[in-house]
N, C-alpha and C positions, 0 to 999 in steps of 0.2 A: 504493500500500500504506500502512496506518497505523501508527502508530508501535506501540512494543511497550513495556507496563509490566508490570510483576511485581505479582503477588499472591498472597502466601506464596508459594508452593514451584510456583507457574502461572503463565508468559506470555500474557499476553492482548492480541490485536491483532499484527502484524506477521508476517503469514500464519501463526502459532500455529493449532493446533486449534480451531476454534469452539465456548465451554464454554458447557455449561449451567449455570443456576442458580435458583433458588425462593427463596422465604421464610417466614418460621417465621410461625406466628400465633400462639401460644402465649402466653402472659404471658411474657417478656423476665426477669422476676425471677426466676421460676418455673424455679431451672436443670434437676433431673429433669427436667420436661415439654418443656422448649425442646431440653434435648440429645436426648431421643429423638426427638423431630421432627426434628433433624440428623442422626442418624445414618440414621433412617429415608429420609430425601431425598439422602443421601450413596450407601444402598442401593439405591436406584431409580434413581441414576445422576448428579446431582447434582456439580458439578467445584465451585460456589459456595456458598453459602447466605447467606441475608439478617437480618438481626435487628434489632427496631423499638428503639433507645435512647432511650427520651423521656424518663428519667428516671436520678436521682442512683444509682438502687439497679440500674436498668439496668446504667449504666457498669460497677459494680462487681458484677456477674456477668458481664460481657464475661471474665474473665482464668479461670473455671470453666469457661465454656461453650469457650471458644480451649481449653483443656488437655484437655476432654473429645470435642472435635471430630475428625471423621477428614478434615475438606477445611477446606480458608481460611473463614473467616468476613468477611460486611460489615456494618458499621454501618449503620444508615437514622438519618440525623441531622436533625433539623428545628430552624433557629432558633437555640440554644444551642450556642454556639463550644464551651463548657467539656463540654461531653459528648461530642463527636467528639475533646478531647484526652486525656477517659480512656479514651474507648475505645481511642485507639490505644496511648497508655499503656500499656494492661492486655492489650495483644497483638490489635487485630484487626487484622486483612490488608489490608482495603480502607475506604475509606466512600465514603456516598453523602450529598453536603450539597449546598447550593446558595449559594454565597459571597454571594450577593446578599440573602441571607434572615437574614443571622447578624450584623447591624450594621458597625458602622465597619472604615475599612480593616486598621486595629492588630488588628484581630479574626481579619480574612482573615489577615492576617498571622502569626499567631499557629497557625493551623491549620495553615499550609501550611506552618511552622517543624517542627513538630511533623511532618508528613506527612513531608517531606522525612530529618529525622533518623532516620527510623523506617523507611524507603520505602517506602511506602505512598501507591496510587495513590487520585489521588479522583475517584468518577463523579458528574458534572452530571445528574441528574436532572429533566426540565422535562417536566411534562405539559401538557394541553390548557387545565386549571382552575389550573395555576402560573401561569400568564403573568402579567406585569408589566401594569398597567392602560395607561401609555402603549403601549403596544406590540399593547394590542388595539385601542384606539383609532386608532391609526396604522394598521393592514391590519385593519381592521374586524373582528375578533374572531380566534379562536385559530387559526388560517391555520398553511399547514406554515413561512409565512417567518418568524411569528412565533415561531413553537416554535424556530426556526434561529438568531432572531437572540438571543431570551432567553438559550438554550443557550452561544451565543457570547461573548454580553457575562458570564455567569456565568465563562468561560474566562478572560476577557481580566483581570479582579478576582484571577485564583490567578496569570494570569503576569505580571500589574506585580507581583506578590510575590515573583517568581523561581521559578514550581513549575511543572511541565509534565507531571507523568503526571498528566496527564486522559484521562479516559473521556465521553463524551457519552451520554446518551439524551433522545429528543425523541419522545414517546408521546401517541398520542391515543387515543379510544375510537374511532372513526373508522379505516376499514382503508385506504382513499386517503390521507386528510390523513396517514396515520403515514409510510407508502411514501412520498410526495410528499415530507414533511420529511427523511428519513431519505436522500433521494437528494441533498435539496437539501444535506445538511450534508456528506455525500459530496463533490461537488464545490469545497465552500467548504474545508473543511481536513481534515488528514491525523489528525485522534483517533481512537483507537478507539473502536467502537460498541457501545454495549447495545440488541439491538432487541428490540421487543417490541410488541404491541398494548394498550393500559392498559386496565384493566374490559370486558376480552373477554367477563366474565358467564361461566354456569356450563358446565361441562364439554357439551360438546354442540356448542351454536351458537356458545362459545365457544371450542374448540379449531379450528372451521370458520376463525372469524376470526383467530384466531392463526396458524392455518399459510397462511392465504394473505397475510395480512400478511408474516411471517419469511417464508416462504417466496419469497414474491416481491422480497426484498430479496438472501436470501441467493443465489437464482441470479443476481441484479447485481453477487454479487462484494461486499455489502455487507454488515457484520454482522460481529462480532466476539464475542461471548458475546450468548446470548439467555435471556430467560425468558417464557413462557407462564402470561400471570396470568388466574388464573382464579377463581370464588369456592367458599368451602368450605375443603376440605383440598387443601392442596398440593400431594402425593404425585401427581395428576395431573397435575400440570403437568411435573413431573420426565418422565413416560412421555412428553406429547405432543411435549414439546422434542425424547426421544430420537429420537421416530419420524420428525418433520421432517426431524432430519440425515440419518438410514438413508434417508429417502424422496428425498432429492437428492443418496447417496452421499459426502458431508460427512466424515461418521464413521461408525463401527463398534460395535457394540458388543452379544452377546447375540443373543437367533433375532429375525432378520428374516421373517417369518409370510408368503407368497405360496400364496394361495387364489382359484378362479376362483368366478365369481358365480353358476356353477350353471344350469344349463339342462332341457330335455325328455330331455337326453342322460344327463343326471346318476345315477349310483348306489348312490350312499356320501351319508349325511348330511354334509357339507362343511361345516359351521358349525358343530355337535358335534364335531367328531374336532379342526377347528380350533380352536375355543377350549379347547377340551382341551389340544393339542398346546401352545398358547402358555403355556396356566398351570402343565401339570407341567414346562415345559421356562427358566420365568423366570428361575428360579438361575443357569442359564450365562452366563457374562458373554464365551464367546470368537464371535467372530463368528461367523454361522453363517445362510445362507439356506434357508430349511425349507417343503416345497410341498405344498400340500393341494389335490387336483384334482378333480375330479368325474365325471368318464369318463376311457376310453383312447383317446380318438377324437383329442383334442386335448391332452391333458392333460401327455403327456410331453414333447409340444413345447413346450407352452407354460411348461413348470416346468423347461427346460434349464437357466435361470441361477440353478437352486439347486442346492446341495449338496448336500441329499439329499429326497427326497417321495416321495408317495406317488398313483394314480391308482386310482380306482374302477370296479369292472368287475359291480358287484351281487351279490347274493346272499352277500356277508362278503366277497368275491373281490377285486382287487386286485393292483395291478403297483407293485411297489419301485422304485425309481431312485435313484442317486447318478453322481453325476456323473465321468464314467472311467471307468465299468463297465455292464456290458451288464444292464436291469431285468432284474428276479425276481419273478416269481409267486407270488401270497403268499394264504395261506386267515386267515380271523379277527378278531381284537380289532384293525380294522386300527389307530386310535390308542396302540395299547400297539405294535403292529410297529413302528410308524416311531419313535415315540420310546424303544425300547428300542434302535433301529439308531442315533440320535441318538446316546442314551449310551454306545455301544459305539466308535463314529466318535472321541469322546473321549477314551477311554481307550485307544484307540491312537496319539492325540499324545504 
């Protein structure tokens, strides 16, 4: 198990919940614009959020955006010791620097002075195109051991300083080399993990590669907060992270969607009534497995492990199900039945 650091008011790593988290792309200065991209990835689900500090004026909308935020905030710090210590300064929860990148040791020193008095954990960020020139040259380019050892020696520069809430991440665009490093660092020492696949590319082929990367980590038992990078708006990434966890039963959160693929047998448009079903039902945030079937031949068997669904019988026709109770035969708007029986199932909690 990995050890356990605090960020803001969230435990991360030390069999904690596994959080999600994104990043703003917004101008950093820009605090209207930056906070409602916060709150909006806070609203989609969001337990972290990320912010680019590359500058003086940055730092100093860090203690706006922290006041105006409804989850912990991280720094993304590159280079400049002096901007990861007004960030933390100015109130943010975590950052993400690379000790190795910020100058002399008085420098590390100086950060992790600051981290410490403030508590605030710092994650080692090391991608495929970070790495150290010796160290490609040593295992002949960005290799998972390379990514493990960079990561490590960036560790080993915050604990001759006396600091230990570290976080590692070791990302490649590469879904093998990510899993391969992310197992190897696994074995080597006990930090908590930020997994993720880096420049996954756009919603699509890119959440492919994201959940089979996180995915195949997090059934190793490996993984401790993840984000889903993707390009564009962000807001997407917030949903695919969700659905990874719901899809390996991780966490909970909001309707888990169970619809069959449809066959010769099929009655009911399944893919309208479903994407229906998911968009008037996004508000709920309590867990809730919701089944969209296509015939009754197999449908109620197959939709046992939800809550409550619904089975197509043609002609508007249709069989209810919830689970504990014997279906009901149902005439009509079958996507207004079930999610009218949704919001009803609610308001009897």
């Amino acid at each position: 198990m990995t050890r356990t650091v605090q960020a803001g008011g969230l435990k991360l790593g030390g069999g904690n919940p596994i959080l999600v988290q994104s990043m703003t792309n917004t101008d950093t200065r820009n605090v209207p614009a930056t906070l409602e991209q916060i709150r909006g990835l806070a609203e989609a689900g969001c337990d972290l959020v990320r912010v680019s500090v590359y500058d003086e004026e940055c730092a100093a909308a860090v203690r706006d955006l922290v006041d105006g935020s409804p989850v912990p905030l991280v720094a993304d710090i590159h280079f400049d010791y002096r901007l990861a210590i007004a960030a933390m300064e100015n109130g943010i929860a975590k950052l993400r620097i690379n000790p190795g990148n910020i100058g002399s040791a008085d420098r590390v020193r100086k950060v992790a002075d600051c981290a410490k008095m403030h508590h605030i954990p710092i994650r080692i960020g090391v991608n495929s195109g970070s790495v150290e020139k010796d160290l490609l040259e040593k295992y002949g380019g960005p290799t998972p051991e390379a990514l493990v050892e960079s990561a490590l020696g960036h560790a080993r520069l915050l604990e001759e300083a006396g600091f230990s809430d570290i976080v590692l991440s070791m990302k490649s665009s590469d879904v093998r080399a990510t899993v391969a490093a992310y197992r190897l660092a696994h074995e080597r020492c006990d930090y908590p993990l930020h997994v993720g696949v880096t420049e996954a590319g756009l919603p699509g082929q890119g959440t492919v590669k994201s959940a089979i990367g996180i995915g195949s980590l997090l059934l190793d038992g490996i993984g401790d907060t993840i984000r889903v990078s993707l390009s564009g708006d962000p807001l997407p990434e917030a949903k695919a992270g969700w659905d990874i966890l719901r899809a390996l039963n991780l966490r909970t959160r909001g309707v888990q969607l169970i619809a069959c693929p449809t066959c010769g047998r099929t009655g009911i448009p399944v893919a309208e009534i479903a994407a229906r079903v998911e968009r008037e039902l996004a508000d709920i945030r309590v867990p809730l497995k919701v089944a969209v079937m296509g015939c009754v031949v197999n449908g109620i068997g197959e939709g046992r492990e939800a809550d409550v669904g619904i089975a197509g019988g043609g002609g508007g026709a249709g069989v209810l199900f919830r689970k504990g109770r014997e279906p009901e035969k149902v005439q009509g708007d079958l996507a207004e039945i079930l999610i009218a029986r949704v919001r009803s199932m609610l308001d009897e909690k």
